[in-house]
N, C-alpha and C positions, 0 to 999 in steps of 0.2 A: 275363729282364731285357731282354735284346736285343729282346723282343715289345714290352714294356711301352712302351721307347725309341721303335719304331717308329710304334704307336698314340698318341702323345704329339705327334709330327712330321706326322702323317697326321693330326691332327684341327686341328695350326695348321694346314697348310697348309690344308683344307678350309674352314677359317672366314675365311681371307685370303682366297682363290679365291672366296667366298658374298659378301664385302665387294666385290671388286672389280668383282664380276658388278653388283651392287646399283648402283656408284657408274656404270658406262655404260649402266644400262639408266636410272636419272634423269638423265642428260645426253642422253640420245636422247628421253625425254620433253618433258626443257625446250626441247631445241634444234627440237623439232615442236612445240610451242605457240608459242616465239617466232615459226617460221616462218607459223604459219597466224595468227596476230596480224598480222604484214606483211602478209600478204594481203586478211586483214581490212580494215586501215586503205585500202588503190590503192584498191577498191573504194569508201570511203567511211565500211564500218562500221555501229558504231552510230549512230556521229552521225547517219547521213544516214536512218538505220531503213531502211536497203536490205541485201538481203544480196548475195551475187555475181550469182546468175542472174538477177535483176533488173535488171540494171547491164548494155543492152544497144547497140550500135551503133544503136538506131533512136531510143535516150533521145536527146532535145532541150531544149536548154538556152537561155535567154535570155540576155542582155547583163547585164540584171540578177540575175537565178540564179548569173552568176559574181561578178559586184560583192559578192554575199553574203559569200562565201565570202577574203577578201582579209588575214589574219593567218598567221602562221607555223601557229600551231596549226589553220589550217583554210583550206587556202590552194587553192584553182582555178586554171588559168590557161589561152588559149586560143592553140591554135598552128594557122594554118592553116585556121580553121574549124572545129577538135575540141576537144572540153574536158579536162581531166585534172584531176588530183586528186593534187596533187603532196609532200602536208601530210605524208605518210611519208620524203619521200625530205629532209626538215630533217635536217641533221647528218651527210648523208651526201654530199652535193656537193661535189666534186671546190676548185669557185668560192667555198664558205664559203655562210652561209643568208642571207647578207646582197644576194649576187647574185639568188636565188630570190624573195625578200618583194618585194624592191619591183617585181614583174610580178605579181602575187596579186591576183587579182578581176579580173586585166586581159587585155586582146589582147598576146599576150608574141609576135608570130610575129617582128617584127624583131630583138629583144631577142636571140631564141633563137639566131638565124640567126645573128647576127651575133656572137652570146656578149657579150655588151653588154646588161647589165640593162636599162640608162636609153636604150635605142636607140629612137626614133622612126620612123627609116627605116634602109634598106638599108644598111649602109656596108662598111665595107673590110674586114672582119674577117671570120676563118673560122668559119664553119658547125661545129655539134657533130661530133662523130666517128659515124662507123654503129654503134659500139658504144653511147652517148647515145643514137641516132636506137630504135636497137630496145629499150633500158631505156625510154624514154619510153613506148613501148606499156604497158606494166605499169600505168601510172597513167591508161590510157586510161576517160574516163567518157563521153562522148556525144560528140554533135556539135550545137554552135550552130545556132540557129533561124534 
């Protein structure tokens, strides 16, 4: 009887421990497809029918190449001379997507500098932080012609 009991106890437990196993190995799968979907989009993606290694420091971009690109859903912006491709990081800005859009298509280096969407020149206001300054690399796509 005491066997029967045992092998009863020994077969839930086995089938909870085969469940639970099941439920982190599909959460490690999801959470590495969302992850290489981000990565996906810095780059560009499909939209841009580029894949990563494509997508190199010596890509050159026009004034108008960024002008293209100027909505939330597909948004460039030029800081400094470089281009980025900033269209993943909507919803995830500290400032709201409202600060982001309206520099899209556009030269955002004073904007940025100065954390000032609608900034034209230098002004008074502080610069992004080094932790911004190095998350910006991630969305790095060329540099301006």
């Amino acid at each position: 009887m005491r066997i029967l009991v045992y092998n009863k106890i020994m077969k839930k437990l086995s089938t909870i421990s085969l469940f639970i196993f099941a439920v982190i190995v599909i959460a490690i799968l999801t959470a590495g497809l969302v992850f290489y979907q981000n990565k996906k989009d810095i780059t560009g993606g499909d939209t841009q029918n580029q894949n990563a290694n494509q997508v190199t420091s010596s890509q050159k971009f026009s004034l108008e190449d960024v002008a293209k690109h100027s909505t939330e859903g597909d948004c460039w912006i030029i800081i400094e001379g470089k281009v980025y491709n900033i269209t993943s990081y909507f919803g995830k800005h500290p400032g709201g997507n409202d600060t982001m859009s309206a520099t899209c298509g556009k030269d955002a280096t004073n904007a940025y500098k100065t954390r000032d969407s609608y900034a034209t020149s230098s002004g008074s206001k502080t610069e992004h932080s080094k932790r911004a300054q190095n998350l910006l690399d991630n969305y790095y796509i060329g540099n301006l012609q």
